[in-house]
N, C-alpha and C positions, 0 to 999 in steps of 0.2 A: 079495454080501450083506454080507459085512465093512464095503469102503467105506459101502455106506449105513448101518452103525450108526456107523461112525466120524463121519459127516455129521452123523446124528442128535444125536448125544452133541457136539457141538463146537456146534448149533444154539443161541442162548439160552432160557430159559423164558420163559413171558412177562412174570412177576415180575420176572424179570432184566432184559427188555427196558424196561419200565415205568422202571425206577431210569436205565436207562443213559438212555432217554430225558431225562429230568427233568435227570440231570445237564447233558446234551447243551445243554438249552434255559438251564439256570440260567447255564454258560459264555458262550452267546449274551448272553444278556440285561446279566450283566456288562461282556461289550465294549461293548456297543451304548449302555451308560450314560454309557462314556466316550469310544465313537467311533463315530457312528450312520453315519458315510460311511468305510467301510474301506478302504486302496486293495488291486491285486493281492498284493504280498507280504503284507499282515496278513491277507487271504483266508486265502491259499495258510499261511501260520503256524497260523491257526484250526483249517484243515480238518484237517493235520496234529495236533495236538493233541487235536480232539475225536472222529478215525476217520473224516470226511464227507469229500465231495466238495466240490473249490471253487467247484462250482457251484451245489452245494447251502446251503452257508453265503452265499454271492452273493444265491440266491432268498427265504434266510431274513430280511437286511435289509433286501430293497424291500418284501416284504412286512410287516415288522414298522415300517419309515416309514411307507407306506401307514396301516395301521394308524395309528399316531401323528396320523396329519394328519388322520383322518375325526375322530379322540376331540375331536381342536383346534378341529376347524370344528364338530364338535356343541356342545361348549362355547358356540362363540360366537355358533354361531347361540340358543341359552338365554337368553345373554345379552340378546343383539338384540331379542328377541321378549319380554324383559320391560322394556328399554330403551321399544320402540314402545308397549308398555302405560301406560306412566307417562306417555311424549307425548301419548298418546290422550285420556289423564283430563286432563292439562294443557289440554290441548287443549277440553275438553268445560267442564272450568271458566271458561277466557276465554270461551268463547263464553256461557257463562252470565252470569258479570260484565257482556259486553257489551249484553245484552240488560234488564240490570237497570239500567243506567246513565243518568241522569236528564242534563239541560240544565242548567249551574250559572248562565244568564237566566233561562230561565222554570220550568222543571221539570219540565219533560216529557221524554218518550222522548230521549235523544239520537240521533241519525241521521251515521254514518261521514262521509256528503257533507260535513258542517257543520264539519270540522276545515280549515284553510288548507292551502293549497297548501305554502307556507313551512314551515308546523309538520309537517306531512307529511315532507315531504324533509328533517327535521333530524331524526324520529324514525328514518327510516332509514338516513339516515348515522350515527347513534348506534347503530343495531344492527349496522351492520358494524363499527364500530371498537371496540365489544362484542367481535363475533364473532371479530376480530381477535386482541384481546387475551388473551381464554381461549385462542384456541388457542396463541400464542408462549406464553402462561404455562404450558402444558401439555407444550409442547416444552422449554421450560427447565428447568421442574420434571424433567421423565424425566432430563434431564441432568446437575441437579445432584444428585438424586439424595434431592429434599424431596418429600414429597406436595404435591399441587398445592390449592390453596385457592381458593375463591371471590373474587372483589376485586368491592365494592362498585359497584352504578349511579352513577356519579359525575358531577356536573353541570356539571364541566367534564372534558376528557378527562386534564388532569395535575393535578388538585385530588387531591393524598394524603389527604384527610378533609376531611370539612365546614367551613367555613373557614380552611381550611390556605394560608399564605403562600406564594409561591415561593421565598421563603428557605426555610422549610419542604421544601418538598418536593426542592429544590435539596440541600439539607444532607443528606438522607437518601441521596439518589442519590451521593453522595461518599462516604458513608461503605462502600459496598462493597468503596474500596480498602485498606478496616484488616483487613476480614474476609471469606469468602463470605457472598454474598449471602442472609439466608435472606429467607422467605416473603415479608415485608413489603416491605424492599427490592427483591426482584423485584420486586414489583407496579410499585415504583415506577419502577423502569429501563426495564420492558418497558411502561407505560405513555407514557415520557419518548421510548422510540424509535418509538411505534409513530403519536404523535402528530408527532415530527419528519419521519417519513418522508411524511403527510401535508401538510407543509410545504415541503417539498424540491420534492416533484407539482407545488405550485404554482409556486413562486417557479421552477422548470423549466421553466415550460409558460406563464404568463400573460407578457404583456409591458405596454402602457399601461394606467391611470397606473401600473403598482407601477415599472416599469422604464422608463426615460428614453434615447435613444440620444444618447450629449457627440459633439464634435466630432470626437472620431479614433474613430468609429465602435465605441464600447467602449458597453456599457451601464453605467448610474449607478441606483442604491436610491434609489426615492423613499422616505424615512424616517417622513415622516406616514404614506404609505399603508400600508406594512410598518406600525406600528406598530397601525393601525385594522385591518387586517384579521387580524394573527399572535398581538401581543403580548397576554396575557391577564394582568392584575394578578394574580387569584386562584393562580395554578399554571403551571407549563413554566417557563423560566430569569427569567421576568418582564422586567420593563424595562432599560434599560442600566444598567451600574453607574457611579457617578460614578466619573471621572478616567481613565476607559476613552474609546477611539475606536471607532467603528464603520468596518469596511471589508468592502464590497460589491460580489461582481464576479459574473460571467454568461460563459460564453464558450463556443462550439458546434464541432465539428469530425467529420470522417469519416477514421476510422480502420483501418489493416489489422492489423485483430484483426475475433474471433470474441466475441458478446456474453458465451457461455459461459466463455472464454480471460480474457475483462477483469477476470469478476465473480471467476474463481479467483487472479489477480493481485489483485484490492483483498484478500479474504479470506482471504488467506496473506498473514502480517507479512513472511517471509522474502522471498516473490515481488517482495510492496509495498515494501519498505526496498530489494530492489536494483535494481526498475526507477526507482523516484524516487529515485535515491541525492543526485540535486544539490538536492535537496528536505528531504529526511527524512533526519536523522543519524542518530537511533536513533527503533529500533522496538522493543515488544513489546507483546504478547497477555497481560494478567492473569489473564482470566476468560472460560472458552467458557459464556455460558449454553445456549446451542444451537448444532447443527451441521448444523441445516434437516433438510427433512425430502425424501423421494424420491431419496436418492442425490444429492442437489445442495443450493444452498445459500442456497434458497427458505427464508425464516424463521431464517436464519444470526444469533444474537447475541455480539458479544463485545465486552468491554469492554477498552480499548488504553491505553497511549501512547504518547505520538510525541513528538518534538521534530522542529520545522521549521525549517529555515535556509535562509538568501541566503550566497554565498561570497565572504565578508568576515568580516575579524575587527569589522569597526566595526559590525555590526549583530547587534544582542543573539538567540539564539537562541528560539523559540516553544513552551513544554512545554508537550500538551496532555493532559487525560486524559477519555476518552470513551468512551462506548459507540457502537459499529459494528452498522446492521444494514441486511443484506441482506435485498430482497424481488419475487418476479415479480409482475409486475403481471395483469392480465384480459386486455389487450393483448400479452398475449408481452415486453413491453420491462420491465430490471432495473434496480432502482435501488439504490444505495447510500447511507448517509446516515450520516453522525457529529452526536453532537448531546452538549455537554460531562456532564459529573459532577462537576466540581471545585467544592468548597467555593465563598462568596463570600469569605470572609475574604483578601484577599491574593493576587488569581489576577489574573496580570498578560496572562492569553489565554484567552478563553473560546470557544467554538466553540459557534454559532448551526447550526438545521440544516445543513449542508453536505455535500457530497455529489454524486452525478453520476446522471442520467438514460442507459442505454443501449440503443439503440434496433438493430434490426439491419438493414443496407443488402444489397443485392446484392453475388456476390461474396466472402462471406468478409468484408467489411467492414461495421461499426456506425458508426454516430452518437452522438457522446457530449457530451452535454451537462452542462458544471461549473459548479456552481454553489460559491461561498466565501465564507461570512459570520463575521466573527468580529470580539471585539470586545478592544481589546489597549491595553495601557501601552506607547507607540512614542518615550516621552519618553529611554532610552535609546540611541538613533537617534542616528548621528554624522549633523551638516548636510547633508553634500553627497548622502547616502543619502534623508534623507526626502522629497524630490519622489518619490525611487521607491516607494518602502514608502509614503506616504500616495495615491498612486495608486493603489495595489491589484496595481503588476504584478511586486513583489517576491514576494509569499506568495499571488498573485491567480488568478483562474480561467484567464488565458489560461496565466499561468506553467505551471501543470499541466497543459491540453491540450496547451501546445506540445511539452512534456517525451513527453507521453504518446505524439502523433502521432508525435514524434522513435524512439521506442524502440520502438514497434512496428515501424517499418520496421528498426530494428536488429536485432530480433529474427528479422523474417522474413528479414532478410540473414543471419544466422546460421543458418538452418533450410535453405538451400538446399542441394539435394544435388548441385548440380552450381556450377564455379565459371564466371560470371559475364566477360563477354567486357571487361567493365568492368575488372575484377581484374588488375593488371599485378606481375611480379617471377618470385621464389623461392617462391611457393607455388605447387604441382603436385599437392595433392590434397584433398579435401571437408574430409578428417581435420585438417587443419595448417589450413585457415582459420576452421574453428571452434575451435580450442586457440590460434589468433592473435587472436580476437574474444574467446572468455572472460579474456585476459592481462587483453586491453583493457581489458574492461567490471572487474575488479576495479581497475587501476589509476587506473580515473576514479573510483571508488566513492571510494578508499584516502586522494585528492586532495580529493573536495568535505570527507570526513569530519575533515580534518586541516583546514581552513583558514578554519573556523568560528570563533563566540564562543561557543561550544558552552561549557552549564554546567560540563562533564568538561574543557574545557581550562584551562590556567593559563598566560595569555597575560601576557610581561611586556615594555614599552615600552621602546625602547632611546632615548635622548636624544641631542643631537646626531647627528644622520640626516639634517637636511635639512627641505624642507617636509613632507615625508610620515615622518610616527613609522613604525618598522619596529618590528613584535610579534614575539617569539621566544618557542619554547618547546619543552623538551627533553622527549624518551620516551626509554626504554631497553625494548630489543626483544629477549627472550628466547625460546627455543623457539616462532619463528613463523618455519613454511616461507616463507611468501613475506615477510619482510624480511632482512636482514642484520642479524647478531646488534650489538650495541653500544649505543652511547649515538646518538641522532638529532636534530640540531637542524632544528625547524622553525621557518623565518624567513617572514612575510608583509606586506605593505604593500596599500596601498589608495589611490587618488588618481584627480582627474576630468582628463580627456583632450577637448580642445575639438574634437575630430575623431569621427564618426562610426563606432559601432560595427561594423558591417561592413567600415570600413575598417580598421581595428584588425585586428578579426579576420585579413581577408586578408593584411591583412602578416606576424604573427604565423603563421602557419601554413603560409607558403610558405619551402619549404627553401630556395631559391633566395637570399631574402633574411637565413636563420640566422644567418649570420655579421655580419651588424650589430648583432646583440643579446646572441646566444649567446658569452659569453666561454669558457665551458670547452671551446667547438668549438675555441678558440684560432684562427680564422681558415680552418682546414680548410675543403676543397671537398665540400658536403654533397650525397650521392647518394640518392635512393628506390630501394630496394631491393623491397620490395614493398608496392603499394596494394588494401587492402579499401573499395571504397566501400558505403555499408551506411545511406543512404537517398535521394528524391530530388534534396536540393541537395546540391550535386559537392562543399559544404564537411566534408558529415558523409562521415569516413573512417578508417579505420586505417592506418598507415602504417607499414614499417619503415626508416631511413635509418640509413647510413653515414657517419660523417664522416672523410674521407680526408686522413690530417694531414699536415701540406706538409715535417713534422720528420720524418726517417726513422726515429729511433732511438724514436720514437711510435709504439705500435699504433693501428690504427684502430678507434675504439669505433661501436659500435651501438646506436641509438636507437629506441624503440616510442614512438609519437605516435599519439593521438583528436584529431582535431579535430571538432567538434560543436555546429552553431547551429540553434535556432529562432526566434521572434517575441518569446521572451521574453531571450534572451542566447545565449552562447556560449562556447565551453571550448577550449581547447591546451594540452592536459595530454600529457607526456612522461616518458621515464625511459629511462637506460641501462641494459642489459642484458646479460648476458654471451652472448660468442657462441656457445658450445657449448649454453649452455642455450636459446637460439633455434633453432639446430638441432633440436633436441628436441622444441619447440613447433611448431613447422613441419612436422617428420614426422610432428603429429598425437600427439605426448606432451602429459600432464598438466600443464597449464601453474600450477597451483597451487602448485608448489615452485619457480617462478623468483622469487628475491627481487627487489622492485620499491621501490625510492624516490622516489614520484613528485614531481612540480614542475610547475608552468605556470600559467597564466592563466586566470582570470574576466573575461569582458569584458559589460558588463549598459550598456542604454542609463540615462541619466541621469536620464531621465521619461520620459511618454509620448510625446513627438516622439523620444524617442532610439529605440524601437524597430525591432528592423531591417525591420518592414515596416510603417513609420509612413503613417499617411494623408494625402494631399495636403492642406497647409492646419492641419497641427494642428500649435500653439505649444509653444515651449518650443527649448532650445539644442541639441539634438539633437547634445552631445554622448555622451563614453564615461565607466563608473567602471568601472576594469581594479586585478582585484585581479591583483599578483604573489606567489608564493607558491613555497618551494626546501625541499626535505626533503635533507640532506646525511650523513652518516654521521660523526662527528664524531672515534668511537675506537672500536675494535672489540671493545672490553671492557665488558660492561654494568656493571660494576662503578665503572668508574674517574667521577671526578671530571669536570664539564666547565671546559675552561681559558676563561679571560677572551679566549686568544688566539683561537680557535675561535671564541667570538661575533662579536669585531668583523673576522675573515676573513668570515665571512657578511655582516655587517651590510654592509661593504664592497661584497660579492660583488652583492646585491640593488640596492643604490644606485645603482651603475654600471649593471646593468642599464636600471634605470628612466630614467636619463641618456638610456641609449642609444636606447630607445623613446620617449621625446618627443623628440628629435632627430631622429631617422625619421620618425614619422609627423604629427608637426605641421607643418600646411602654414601661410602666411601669412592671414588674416583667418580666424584662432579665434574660437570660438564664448563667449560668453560662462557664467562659471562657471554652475550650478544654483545658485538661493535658494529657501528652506523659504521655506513659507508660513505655519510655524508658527514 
């Protein structure tokens, strides 16, 4: 009897229960404001805290999610169902209009039959690129973070108002880079891309008359028919600008990538700048107006710029600024398209749609189709460069598939998880040949980025050099893992070579022959220590070499070599390395703190017969233009002065090289120099 009154009296009232309750729920309700998905310990904290079980506080948020999502979906099914009300009446008014609508010949009934074929299909290709356009303007808006606005029926698809010029509407799309974009300028950027991407479709997909096959089996713009069937006086970039050129290129390939893989490579600046690093000096993203919708990058806008380079100082670098946009098509196949934003005033590279078709193959592998139209001041073009750059296959479409095909197999050579029977040396595990291939792939980046006419460099001519001027130009390298601290002269030259780019290349590139060229080998017996090959032709490779000096009281230094050719050039870019920090890299360390100074060669054919897989029968001297190019460390003090002596030790250094390789490789009945046509 006791225990049960002890029971009794310890039991709550109901009042009492009521309060504990409330508070119980009120504590819930606060978490769940701020964390609707708990994990176990903030259960197990909860239940602690408020007397329950943890499985009780567990059952209290699925149920009170639960809860949340029915209140969500009744919301919007409210919504929906006054949504379908107002189509309904829409709906019941056209059909009304339609039915009152007279003949403007005779004036009678009109009858639907009676509209053209033609008129037909332009009103519904006008409602899709409508339909289009609201919606990227509704993605963009959720992004920028504007209410979305209505943009007018407009009677051409880039006319910014009623007769608005394309200067007009040109000027407004440029002005996005002073500020975010608001209302108005959207319209006009997501009008400008969405009409470009319909332009890309084509000039992707049609071939005669728009497209001509020349004789080295390239295609050529036919410029009337683009113009009759693209260019619109009223809106879009309008016609050519005076004292501009137009260059027009096409070019097709099957790639091992994934469509999905290629579109997150255009769409990421960092992916895009280091696969096309011998392309693209810098990159950045100004303005994400959208980031696509469905978890991918379907309806993707941003607006960029790039600067484009050839690797030479004699050829003036390319700044573009554009909007990018990504989009899947009805057919499963993704396209990408840049189409410019920069002022007219002064813009010496405008980019016409441009952009790539990606289609998807069996296999893991896509079809990609490049299309590159742009329209450029190339009057800063040193001579023996402009057969190439007026060709198209300096800055041209095949330039970029070749680059493209080249790196995917780079890449897939660096994704293998087993090494490769191909692979010969001191590498013994997955770990150490991928920390040997990232060195690599920065040290080719580090090369093309240095030995440009890049706006950001200050290239200055040394005199008396010989026939070829040598460019130098100093950096001072602080607190960067991978260089060595001090002051760094970089020396480059440029000159045409009457011998055949692949022969070039090959000689260049075989250790065997180093010491013909290589003076700081000093004459030493150079050894391959270890070979990554890393795509089908046996010239794309990474290489570690030894040079084994014949002087005892000489260590022996080690060497990291890419060699790297496609259809459009080729690379032997090098660097010594310290041997402990290879070791490093080889057991699979972090190959980002090995300081690298790189050095080596561009070797690019001279026109389009120079290409290393030129067509039987196509003209021109089918020589080489070999830039050389030496990063040297000059004093190990960022601080200090650079001496006059230091220059002309480089200038020396470079000269002699160059000696050295036209005495190698020119054989007897050279090729005659390239001449511009302009």
């Amino acid at each position: 009897a006791e225990r049960a009154t002890v029971s009794v009296a310890l039991r709550p009232s109901p009042n009492e229960r009521t309060t504990e309750d409330a508070a119980f729920i009120q504590g819930l309700r606060t978490f769940f404001k701020e964390c609707p998905h708990p994990d176990d310990k903030q259960r197990k904290e909860l239940s602690r805290e408020l007397g329950l079980e943890p499985l009780q506080v567990k059952f209290w948020f699925q149920n009170k999610r639960t809860q949340m999502k029915n209140q969500h979906e009744r919301h919007e099914n409210s919504q929906l169902r006054a949504d379908n009300d107002k189509l309904r009446a829409e709906n019941m008014r056209y059909k009304e209009a339609l039915s009152s609508a007279s003949c403007p010949n005779c004036g009678g009934p009109a009858a639907l039959g009676e509209m053209s074929f033609d008129e037909h299909h332009l009103r519904v290709e006008n409602a899709r690129l409508r339909d289009e356009i609201d919606r990227i303007s509704a993605i963009a808006a959720k992004y920028v973070g504007k209410p979305m606005v209505p943009f007018p029926v407009l009677s051409s698809p880039l006319a910014a108002a009623p007769g608005a010029s394309a200067y007009d509407v040109f000027a407004g799309a440029a002005s996005v880079l002073q500020a975010p974009p608001d209302d108005k300028q959207q319209g006009v950027v997501v009008e400008l891309a969405v009409a470009a991407m319909e332009e890309l479709l084509r000039m992707a997909r049609l071939d005669d008359p728009l497209w001509a096959t020349t004789v080295d089996q390239a295609l050529a713009l036919d410029e009337e028919e683009y113009a009759r069937m693209f260019i619109d006086p009223r809106g879009g970039l309008g016609p050519k600008q005076y004292g501009l050129v137009s260059e027009a290129s096409r070019d097709a390939a099957v790639v091992i990538m994934t469509p999905a893989s290629l579109v997150e490579i255009l769409m990421d600046v960092n992916q895009y700048a280091a696969v096309f690093s011998s392309i693209v000096s810098r990159a950045a993203t100004l303005e994400v107006l959208s980031t696509g919708v469905a978890g991918c990058y379907d309806g993707a806008l941003q607006v960029m710029s790039v600067e484009f380079q050839v690797p030479s100082p004699l050829v003036p670098t390319r700044e573009s600024y554009f909007v990018r946009y990504c989009k899947r098509n009805a057919d499963g196949a993704w396209a990408v398209v840049d189409v410019s934003l920069d002022g007219l005033q002064g813009v010496k590279c405008r980019r016409r749609p441009s952009g790539c078709l990606i289609q998807e193959a069996p296999n893991g592998y896509s079809k990609v189709t490049w299309v590159e139209h742009v329209e450029v001041d190339d009057r800063s073009v040193h001579n023996i460069y402009k057969p190439l750059v007026g060709s198209g296959l300096a800055f041209g479409a095949r330039r970029w598939v070749g680059v493209l095909g080249r790196q995917c197999e780079r890449l897939a050579s660096a994704m293998a998880s087993n090494i490769p029977t191909s692979d010969i040396g001191v590498i013994t595990s997955s770990e150490g040949r991928k920390s040997m291939l990232k060195l690599a792939e920065r040290m080719v980046a580090s090369f093309c980025g240095g030995v440009t006419a890049s706006v950001a460099h200050q290239w200055t001519t040394l005199s008396g050099s010989g026939a070829e001027d040598v460019r130098v130009m100093t950096r001072k390298s602080v607190d960067d893992p991978g260089r060595p601290p001090g002051i760094v002269l970089n020396a480059a030259t440029s000159f045409w070579l009457p011998v055949p780019p692949k022969r070039v290349f090959d000689f260049l590139r075989d250790e065997t022959s180093r010491s013909e060229w290589d003076i700081l080998s000093n004459g030493g017996i150079v050894q391959e220590m270890a070979h990554i090959a890393n795509g089908r032709d046996h010239g794309n490779c990474v290489s570690l070499l030894r040079v084994n000096s014949t002087n005892s009281n000489q260590s022996n230094m080690l060497i990291l070599q890419e060699s790297c050719t496609d259809a459009s050039g080729s690379y032997v870019i090098y660097a010594p390395v310290d041997v402990v920090a290879m070791n490093v890299v080889l057991n699979g360390g972090d190959p980002d703190y090995v300081a690298l100074l790189p050095s080596g060669f561009a070797i690019l054919p001279d026109g389009p017969a120079g290409t290393m897989h030129a067509a039987a029968g196509a003209t021109g001297t089918g020589g080489s233009l070999l830039t050389v190019a030496f990063q040297i460390l000059v004093d190990s003090v960022p601080t200090a002065k650079l001496s006059l002596g230091s220059v002309a030790t480089v200038n020396s250094l470079i000269a002699c090289t160059v000696e050295r390789i036209k005495t190698a490789v020119i054989s007897n009945g050279g090729a005659s120099p390239p001449q511009s046509s302009k």
